[in-house]
C-alpha positions as CSV (number, residue, x, y, z in Angstrom):
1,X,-178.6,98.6,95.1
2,X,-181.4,100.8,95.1
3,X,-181.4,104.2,93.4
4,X,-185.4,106.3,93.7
5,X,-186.5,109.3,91.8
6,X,-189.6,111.3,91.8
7,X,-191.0,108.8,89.3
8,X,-188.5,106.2,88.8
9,X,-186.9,103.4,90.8
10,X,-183.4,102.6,89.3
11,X,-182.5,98.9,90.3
12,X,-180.5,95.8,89.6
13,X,-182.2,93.5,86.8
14,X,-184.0,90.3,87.6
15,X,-184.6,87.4,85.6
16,X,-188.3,88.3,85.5
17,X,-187.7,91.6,83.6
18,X,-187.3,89.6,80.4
19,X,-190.8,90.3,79.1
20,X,-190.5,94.1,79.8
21,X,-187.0,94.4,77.8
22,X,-188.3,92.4,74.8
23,X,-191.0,94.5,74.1
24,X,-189.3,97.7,74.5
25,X,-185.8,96.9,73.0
26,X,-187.2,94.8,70.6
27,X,-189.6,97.8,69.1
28,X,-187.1,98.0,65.8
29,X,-187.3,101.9,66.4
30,X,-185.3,101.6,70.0
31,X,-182.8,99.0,68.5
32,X,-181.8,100.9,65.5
33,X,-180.2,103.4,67.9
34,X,-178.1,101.1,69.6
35,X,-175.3,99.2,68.8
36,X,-175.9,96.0,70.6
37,X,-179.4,95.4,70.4
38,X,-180.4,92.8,67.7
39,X,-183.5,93.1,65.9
40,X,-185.7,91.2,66.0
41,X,-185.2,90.7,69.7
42,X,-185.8,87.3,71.0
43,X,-186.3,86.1,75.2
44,X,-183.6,84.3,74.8
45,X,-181.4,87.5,73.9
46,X,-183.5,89.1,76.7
47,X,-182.2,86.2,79.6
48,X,-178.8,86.4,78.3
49,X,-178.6,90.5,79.0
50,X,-180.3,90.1,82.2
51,X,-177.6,87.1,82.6
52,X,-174.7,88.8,81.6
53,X,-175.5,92.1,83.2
54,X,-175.8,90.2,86.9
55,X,-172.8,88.5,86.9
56,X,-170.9,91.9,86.0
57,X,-172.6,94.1,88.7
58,X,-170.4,95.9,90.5
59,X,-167.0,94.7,88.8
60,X,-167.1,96.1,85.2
61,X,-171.0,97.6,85.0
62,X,-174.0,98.4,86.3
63,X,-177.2,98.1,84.6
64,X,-180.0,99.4,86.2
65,X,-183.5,98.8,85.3
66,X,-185.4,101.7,85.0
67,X,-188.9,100.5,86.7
68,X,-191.9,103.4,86.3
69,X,-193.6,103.6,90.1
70,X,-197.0,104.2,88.9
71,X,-196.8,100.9,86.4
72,X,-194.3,99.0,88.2
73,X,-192.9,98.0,85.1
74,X,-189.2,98.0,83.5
75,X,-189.4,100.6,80.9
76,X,-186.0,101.0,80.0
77,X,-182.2,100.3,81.5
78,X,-179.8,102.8,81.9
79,X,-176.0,101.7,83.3
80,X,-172.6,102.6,83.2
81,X,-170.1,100.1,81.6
82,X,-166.3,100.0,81.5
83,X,-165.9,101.4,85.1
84,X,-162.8,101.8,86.1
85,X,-162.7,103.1,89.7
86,X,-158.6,103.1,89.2
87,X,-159.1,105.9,86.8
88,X,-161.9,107.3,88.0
89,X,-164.2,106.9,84.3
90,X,-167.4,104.6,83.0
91,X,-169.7,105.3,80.0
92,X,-173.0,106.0,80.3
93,X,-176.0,103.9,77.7
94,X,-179.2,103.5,78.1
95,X,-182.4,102.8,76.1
96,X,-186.0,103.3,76.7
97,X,-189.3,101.8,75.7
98,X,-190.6,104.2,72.4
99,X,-193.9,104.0,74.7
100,X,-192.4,106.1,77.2
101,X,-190.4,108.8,74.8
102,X,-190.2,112.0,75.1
103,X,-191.8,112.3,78.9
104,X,-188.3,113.3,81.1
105,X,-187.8,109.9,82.5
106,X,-184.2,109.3,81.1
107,X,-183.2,112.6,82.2
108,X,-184.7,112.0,85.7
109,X,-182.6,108.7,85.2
110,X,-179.3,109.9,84.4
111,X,-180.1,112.6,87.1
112,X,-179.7,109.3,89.7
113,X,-177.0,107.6,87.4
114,X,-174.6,110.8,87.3
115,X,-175.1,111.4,91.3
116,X,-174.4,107.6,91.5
117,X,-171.5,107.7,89.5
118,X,-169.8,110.6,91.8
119,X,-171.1,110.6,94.3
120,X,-171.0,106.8,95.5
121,X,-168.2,105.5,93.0
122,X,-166.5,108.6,93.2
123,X,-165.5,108.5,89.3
124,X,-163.9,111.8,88.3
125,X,-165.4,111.5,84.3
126,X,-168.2,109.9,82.6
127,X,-168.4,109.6,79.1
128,X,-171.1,108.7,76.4
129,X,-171.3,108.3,72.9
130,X,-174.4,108.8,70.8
131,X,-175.4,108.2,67.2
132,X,-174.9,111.2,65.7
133,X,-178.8,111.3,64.3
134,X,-180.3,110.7,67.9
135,X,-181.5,114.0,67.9
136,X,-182.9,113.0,71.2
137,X,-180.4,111.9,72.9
138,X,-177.7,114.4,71.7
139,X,-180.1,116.6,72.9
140,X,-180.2,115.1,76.7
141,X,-176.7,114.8,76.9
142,X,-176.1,118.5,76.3
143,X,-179.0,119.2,79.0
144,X,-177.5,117.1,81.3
145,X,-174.0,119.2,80.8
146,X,-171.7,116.4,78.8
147,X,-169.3,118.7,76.1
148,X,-169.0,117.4,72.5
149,X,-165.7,116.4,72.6
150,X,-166.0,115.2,68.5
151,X,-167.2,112.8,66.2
152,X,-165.8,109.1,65.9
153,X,-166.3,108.1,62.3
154,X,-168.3,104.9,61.3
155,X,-167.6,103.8,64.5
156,X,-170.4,101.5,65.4
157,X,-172.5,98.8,63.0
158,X,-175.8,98.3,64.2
159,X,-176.7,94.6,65.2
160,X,-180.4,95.8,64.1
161,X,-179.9,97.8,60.7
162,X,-176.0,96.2,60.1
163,X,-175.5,100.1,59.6
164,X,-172.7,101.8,60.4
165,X,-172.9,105.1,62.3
166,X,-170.5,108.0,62.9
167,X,-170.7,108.4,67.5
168,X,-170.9,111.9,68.9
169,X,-168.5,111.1,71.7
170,X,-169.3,113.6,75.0
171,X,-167.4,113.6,78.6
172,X,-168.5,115.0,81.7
173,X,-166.6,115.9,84.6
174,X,-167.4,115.7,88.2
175,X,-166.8,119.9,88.8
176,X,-169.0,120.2,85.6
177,X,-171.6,118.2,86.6
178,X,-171.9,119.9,89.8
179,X,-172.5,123.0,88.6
180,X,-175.0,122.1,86.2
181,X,-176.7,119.4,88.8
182,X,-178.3,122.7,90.9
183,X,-180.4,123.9,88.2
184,X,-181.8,120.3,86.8
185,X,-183.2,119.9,90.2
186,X,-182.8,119.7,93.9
187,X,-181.0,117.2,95.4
């Protein structure tokens, strides 16, 4: 599975990714804003991802590495986890190397991932939750048409701070997303 942006190729993980997702998941200021990510991030929590995210491809997940064309480097993952084709819903997560911020390449990412999701899985909603501080990423999922649908109170601890943080929690449908897909770009 293949997915290819302007910039971006979106594809399965392989085991020699490991160096590229230590350094930019274990930059303590991209595992703070996740819940799963331990800090400090070791290659053997790097293989064991990679590990785990293989053997559930296509049954219960897709993570996709998001490799940069010009660098041909991994310089972030995006997926979708807790697909259920049954009842038509995943959740969207993703991460990107603090290298990389603030240049479009998640939201030419999730541009792939949401056509992906509909498109090819034919899910009828996607949701996504998001620290409620990511500024960022609130930011991208508002863009990218997902409706604040509330606030889930102290609802994840941080492997990296031991924090706990209160989750904006957004959904997207499939009609929605269509109409706000024509003016992110052409398809």
């Amino acid at each position: 599975m293949r997915l290819e942006t302007e910039r971006l190729i979106l594809r399965k993980l392989r085991k020699s990714d490991c160096s590229d997702i230590v350094e930019g998941v274990g930059e303590y200021d991209v595992a703070k804003r996740t819940a799963n990510v331990p800090y400090p991030y070791a290659p053997s929590d790097g293989l064991a991802y990679i590990n785990k995210s293989l053997k559930n491809w296509g049954k219960t997940s897709y993570a996709f590495a998001i490799e940069l064309k010009s660098e041909k480097k991994l310089i972030g993952i995006m997926g979708l986890e807790a697909v259920n084709v049954f009842a038509g819903t995943a959740t969207t997560g993703s991460w990107i190397n603090k290298k990389y911020w603030r240049q479009g390449y998640i939201t030419e990412a999730k541009i792939a991932i949401n056509d992906f999701a509909f498109d090819t899985l034919k899910l009828r909603r996607l949701n996504s939750t998001v620290n409620t501080d990511n500024v960022a990423s609130n930011a991208t999922q508002k863009k990218m048409g997902y409706v604040h649908e509330g606030v889930m109170r102290k609802a994840a601890r941080s492997l990296a701070t031991h924090k706990l943080h209160d989750l904006n929690l957004y959904g997207l449908l499939k009609e929605d997303w269509k109409k706000v897909r024509k003016g992110l770009v052409a398809k």
